[in-house]
N, C-alpha and C positions, 0 to 999 in steps of 0.2 A: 873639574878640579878633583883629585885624587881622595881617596881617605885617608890616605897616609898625612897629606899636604891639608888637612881640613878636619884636624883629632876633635876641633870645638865646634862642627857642626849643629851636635847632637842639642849641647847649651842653646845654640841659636837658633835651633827649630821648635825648643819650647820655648823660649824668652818673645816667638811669637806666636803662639798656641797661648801664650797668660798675656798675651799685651793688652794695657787696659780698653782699644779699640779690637773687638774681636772680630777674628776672620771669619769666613766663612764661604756658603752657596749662596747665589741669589734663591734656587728654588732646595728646600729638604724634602725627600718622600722617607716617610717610613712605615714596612711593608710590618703591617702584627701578626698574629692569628686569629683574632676574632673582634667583632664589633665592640662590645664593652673596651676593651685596650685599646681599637680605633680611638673611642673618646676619650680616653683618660690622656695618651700621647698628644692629640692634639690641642688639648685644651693646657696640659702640664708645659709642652715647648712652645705656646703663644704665652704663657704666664710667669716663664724663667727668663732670667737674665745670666748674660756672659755665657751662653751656649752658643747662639747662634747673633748673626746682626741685627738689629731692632726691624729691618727692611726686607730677613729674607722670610719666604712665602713657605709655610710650611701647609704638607700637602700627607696627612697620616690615613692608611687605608687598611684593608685586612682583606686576606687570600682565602676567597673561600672557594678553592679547587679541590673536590674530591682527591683524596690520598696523596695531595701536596703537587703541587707544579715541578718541581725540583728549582736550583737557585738560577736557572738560562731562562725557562719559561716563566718563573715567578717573579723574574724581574720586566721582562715585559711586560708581564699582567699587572703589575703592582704597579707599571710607569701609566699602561693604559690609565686604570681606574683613577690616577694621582693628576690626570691630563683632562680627563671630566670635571673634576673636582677643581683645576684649573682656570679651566674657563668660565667653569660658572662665579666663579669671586667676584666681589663686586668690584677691588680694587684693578680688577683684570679690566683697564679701559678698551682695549683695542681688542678686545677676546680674541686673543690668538690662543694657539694649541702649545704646548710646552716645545713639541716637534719645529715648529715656526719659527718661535724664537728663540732657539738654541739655533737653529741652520742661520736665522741673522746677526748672530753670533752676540745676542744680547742679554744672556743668560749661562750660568753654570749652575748644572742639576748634581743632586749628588741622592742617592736613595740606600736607606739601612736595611738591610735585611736582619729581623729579629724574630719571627717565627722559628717553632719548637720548640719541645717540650723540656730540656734544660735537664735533660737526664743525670747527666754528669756533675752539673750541681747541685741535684735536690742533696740536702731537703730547702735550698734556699728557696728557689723558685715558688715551691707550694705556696710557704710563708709569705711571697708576691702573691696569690692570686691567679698564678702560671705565667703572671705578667716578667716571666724570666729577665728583659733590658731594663726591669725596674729597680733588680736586686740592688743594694744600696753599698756605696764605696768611701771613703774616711775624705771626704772633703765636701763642705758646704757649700750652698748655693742659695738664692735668692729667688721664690715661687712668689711672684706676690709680694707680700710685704712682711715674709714669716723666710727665716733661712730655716732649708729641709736638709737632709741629704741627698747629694749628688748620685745621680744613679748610672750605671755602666755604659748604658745608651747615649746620655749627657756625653759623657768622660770622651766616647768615642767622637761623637758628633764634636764636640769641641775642638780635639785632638785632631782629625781630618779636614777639618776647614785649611789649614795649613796648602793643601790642594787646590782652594776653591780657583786662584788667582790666575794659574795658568790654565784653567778649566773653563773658560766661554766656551759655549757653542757644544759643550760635553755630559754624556752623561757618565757618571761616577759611582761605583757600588762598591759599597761596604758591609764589612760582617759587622755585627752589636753586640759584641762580646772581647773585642782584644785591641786592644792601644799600641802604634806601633811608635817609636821615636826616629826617624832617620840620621845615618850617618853622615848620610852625604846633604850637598842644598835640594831643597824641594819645589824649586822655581823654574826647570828644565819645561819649554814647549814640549808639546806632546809631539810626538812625529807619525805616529801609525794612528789605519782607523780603530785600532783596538789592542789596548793595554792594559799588563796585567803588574803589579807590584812584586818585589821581586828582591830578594839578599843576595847579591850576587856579588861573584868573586871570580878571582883569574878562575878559567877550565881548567878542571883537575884530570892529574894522570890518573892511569888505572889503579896505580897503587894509591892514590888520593881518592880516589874515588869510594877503592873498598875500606879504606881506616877511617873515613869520614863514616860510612853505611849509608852513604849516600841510593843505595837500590831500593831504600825503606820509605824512600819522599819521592812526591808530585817535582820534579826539577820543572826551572827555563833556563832554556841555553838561547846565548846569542852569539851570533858573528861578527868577521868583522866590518859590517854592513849597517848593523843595529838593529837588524830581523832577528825574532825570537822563535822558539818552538817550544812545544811541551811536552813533555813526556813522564811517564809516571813508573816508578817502584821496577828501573831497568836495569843492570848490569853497566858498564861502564861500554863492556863491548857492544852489547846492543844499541847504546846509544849512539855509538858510533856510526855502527851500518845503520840504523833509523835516519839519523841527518844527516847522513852523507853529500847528499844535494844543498847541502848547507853552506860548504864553503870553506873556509875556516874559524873554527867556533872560540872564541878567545874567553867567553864568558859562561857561568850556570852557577843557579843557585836555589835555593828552596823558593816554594812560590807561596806566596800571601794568601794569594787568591784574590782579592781585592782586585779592580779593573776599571776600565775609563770605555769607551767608546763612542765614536764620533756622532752627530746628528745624522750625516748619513748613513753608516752602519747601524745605526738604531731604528731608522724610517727603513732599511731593508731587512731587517730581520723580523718588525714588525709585520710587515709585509708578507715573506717569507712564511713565517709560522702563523697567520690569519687565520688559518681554521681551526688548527689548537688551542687558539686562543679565545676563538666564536665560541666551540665546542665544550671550552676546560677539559678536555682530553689530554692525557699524556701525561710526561715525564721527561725533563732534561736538564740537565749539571750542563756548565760553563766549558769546563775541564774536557769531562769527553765527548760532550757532543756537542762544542765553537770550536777551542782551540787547539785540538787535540786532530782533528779531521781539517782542518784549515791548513795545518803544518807539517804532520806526518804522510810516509806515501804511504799506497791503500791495504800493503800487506803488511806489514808492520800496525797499522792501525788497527786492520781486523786481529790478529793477534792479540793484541794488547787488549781488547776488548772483549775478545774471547775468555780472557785471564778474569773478568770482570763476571762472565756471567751470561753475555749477547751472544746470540748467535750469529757466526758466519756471515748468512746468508741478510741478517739486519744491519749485521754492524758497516757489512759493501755498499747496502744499499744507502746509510747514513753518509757515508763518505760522499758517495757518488753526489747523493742532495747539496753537501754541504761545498764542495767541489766546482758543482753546478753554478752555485750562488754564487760563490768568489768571480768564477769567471765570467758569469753573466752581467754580474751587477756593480762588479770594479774594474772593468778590463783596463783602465787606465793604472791601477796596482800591482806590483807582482807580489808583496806577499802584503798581509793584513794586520799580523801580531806583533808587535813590540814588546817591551820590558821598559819600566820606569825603576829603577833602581833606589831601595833603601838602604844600600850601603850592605856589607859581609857580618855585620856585629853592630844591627840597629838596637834598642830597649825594646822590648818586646812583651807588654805584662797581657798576657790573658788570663781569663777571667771566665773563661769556659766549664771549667772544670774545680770541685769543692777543693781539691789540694793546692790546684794553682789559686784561685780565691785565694784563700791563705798565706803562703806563701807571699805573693807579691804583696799583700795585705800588710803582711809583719817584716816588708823587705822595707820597708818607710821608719824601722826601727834599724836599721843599719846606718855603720858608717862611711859607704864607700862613695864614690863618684854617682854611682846608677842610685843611691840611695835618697841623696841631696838633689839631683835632676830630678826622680820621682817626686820630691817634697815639694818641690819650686812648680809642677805641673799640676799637683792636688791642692794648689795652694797653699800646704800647710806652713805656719808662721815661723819663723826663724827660733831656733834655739832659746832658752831662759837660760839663766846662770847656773843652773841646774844642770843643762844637756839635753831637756826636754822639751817638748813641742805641745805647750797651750795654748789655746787663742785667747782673746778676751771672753769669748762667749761663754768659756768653763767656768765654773762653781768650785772651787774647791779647800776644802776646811783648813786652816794653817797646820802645817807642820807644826806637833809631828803624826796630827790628828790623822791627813794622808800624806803618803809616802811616795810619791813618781819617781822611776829610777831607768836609767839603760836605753836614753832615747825615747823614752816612749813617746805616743799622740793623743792629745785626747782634746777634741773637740766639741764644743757644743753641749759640754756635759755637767752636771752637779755630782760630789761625791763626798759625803759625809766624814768619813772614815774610811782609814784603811789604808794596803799597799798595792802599786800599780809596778809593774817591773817586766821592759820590754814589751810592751802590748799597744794595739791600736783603739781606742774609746771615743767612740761616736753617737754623738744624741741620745748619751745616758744618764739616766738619772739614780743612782745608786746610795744605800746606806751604809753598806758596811763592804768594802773589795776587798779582795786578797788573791791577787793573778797573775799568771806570768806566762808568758809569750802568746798571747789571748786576742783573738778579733771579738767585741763587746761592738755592735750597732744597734741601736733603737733599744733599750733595755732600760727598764723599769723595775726595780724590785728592792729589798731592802739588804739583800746579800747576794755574794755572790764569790766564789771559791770555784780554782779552775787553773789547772795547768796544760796549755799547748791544745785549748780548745776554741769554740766558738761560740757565742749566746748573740742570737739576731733577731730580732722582731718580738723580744721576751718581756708579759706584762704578768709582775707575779708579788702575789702581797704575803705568801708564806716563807717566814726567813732561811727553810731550811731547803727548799726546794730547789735552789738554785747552787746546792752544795756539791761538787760536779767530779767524777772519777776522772783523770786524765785525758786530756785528747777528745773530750765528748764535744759531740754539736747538739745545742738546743736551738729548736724555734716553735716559733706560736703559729697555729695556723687557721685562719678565719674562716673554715666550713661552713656553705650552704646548710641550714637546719629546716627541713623539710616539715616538720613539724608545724602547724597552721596556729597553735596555741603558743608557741614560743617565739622568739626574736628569731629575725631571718639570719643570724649568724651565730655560732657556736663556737669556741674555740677550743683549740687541739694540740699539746703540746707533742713535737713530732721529736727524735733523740738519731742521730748516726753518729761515726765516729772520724774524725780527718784522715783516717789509713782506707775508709769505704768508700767505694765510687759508685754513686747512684743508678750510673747507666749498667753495673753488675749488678746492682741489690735490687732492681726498679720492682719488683711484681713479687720481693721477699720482705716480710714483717721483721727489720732489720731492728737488730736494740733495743727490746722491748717491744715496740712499737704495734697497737693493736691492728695497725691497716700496714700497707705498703704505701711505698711513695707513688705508684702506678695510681693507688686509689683514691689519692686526694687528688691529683692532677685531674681526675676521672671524675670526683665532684667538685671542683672547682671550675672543672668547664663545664658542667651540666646545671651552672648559677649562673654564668655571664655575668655580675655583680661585683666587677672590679670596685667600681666606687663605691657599694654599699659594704663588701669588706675592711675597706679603709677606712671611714667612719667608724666601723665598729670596732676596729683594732685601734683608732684613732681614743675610744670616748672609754675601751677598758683600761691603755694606758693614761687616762687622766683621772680615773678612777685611783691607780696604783701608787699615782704622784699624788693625790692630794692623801692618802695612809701615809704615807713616807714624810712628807712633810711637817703632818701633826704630829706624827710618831718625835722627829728631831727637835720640830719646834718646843714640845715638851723637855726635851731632856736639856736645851737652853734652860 
């Protein structure tokens, strides 16, 4: 069905992403960076509800490969170790291997990749922990028997289940960091042994090609066969002569990156790359060294590769290997890669980076179409008479004590006094507001003044301190204290600004700021104390809520 012929897809692929029976994988892996988040994930998605199905088997691990596996090899490794962890379950009656029952097609696997350091959006991250898939999103969830906030990883994992259905027998990998909404239905068989998500739209002429800037993006083009190919950051002409063996290409569009992969091309690639895997040796991305070498011919590849940085004489030999593989190990195949299509103009909110955070953040205060499907997929509760969007779970003083205005959200919060205008308010507890166009998560203190900024993980019993210049980001951050006579955590208040990109600023003492964000990441992994951070950011902010409440309760 067409996009054109199907404008209300987008409604009906979240109306089943919030259905009160959720979708999902039978098996989730998800790949962290280190032990401490191995346990906080797995114990935080066995204890929520409406993420995943009360049934499916979650399987959390952490990549510990010297100088990172890249996302080809890290998802191998991160399947191995999650396929140990498999069989040894107790609910695992028949112990089979994840590889078993996915080829008897009695499972769909889906695995998150969420390792890295989260450059782009410190300073949030820090204020996780570096637990980057933790940083927290304006919709409630249910941990137990306490509603927390819903964190990025959640939102994804929820959001993707939408897949699981046509997925037996498959394995499915995902980024932990970006929500995509599709235009089109997301109920299509798979048809290849390996698929990548995909915006796609009719192939563009040359002149479509350069007004789009389409040579700036990873493309997939397809024929009209439904074989895909990949090609990256190429002129319109080059892509031409590159596919030429292609055929007629009818379709191309930016790639996702996301992708699926059958049970037997997963038990072959395992296979395949066994010693890199024994080893932890190496480095390999999906992009140029699967699909990229699968699709292209071998001059054009080394090229392209060369543009990257590989030499010649490695990037032929890659080919050759990967070349090899296809024809040895599919000869019943002629080509490998497909495209599963999100439609040309799916919802797209990432969450990668501190401006898009933002942004998409206070895009839950708009009044458009994309605004009210976002609202309907974070849950949040329909309009008051107002225009505003509070749940039951907020606190808040009669008018005209506080003031809500312009759409705003505010969840899960108590607020004394004061005015709220345009802004998202999440799990906070405030004395006195005065903000506008503002993301406020976890926030505890007795003021707070702030135009077109951010305050996130913020426990503060001075009323003046949280009085904010424009556009500023404040967060709290729970330091390792090395110190043998003091409590094992410290806290740090860290300051950027929403116009700074962290992945620029990383290793500069940005805003004040006594350290860099490089150097908390640097002692936050040198604690591994996920959990013991959260407790103790956990028992300052209940420190700051019981001041705040005698402070009001008085003035009753």
């Amino acid at each position: 069905m067409s996009e054109k012929t199907n404008g209300d897809s987008k409604l009906r692929n979240i109306a089943k992403m919030c259905a009160d029976k959720v979708r999902g994988f039978d098996v989730v892996i998800v790949c962290t960076s280190d032990p401490s988040s191995e346990r906080f994930w797995q114990k935080r998605l066995e204890d929520g509800e409406g993420v995943v199905p009360i049934e499916t088997k979650i399987c959390v691990v952490h990549e510990d490969w010297e100088g990172g596996a890249g996302n080809a090899l890290g998802t191998l490794y991160a399947f191995q170790k999650a396929d140990a962890k498999f069989k040894k379950d107790k609910s695992n009656a028949k112990g089979r291997g994840l590889v078993e029952a996915m080829t008897a097609g009695d499972i769909s696997v889906a695995l998150y990749h969420t390792a890295g350091k989260g450059t782009r959006l410190a300073p949030l991250p820090g204020s996780e922990s570096n637990n980057k898939p933790g940083v927290k999103l304006p919709s409630m969830i249910k941990i137990g028997t306490k509603s927390e906030c819903a964190t990025i990883l959640e939102s994804v994992i929820r959001q993707t289940g939408l897949y699981a259905g046509v997925r037996k027998g498959r394995l499915s990998v995902f980024w932990g960091d970006q929500i995509f909404v599709p235009t089109v239905d997301a109920t299509a068989a798979p048809t290849h042994h390996a698929d990548i998500l995909a915006m796609l739209g009719k192939f563009p002429s040359a002149k479509e090609w350069e007004e789009r800037g389409l040579e700036k993006y990873g493309l997939i083009t397809v024929n009209d066969k439904g074989d895909a190919s990949q090609v990256e950051k190429v002129s319109h002409q080059t892509a031409s002569k590159l596919l030429a063996d292609m055929g007629t290409l009818v379709a191309a569009g930016t790639s996702l990156g996301s992708f699926s992969v059958s049970s037997r091309m997963l038990k072959e690639l395992l296979n395949e790359f066994s010693s890199e895997l024994k080893a932890k040796k190496g480095k390999l991305d999906t992009d140029p060294h699967w699909w990229m070498p699968f699709t292209l011919p071998e001059d054009g590849y080394v090229r392209l590769m060369e543009r990257k940085g590989t030499s010649a004489a490695d990037a032929r030999a890659h080919w050759s290997r990967m070349r090899t593989f296809a024809k040895s190990r599919f000869k019943d195949t002629t080509h490998l890669l497909g495209a599963v299509n999100v439609g040309s103009q799916p919802y797209w909110w990432d969450y990668g980076q501190l401006k898009y955070y933002v942004a998409n953040n206070l895009k839950l205060t708009e009044s458009n179409e994309e605004a009210s499907a976002m609202r309907r997929y974070f849950r949040i509760p329909s309009a008051n008479t107002d225009g505003n969007f509070v749940d039951n779970e907020s606190k808040l003083a009669k008018s005209p004590a506080v003031r809500v205005s312009d759409r705003s959200v505010v969840l899960g919060s108590t607020i004394y006094k004061g005015r709220v205008k345009r802004s998202v308010i999440v799990n906070c507890e405030i004395g006195e507001i005065d903000v506008e166009d503002c993301v406020l998560v976890n926030v505890t203190a007795p003021k707070v003044v702030l135009r077109g900024g951010v305050v996130y993980n913020v426990s503060e019993d001075d009323a003046n301190a949280l009085v904010l210049d424009d556009g500023v980001v404040a967060v709290d951050v729970a330091t390792p204290d090395k110190s043998p006579s003091l409590s094992s955590h410290r806290s740090l208040r860290v300051f950027s600004h929403t116009g700074v990109c962290g992945g620029k600023a990383w290793k500069q003492k940005t805003c004040g700021n006594a350290v860099s964000f490089e150097h908390i990441y640097l002692e936050n992994k040198s604690s591994s104390d996920l959990a013991g951070a959260h407790k103790f950011s956990k028992l300052k902010r209940q420190k700051s809520s019981e001041l705040l409440r005698r402070t009001y309760s008085k003035e009753e």
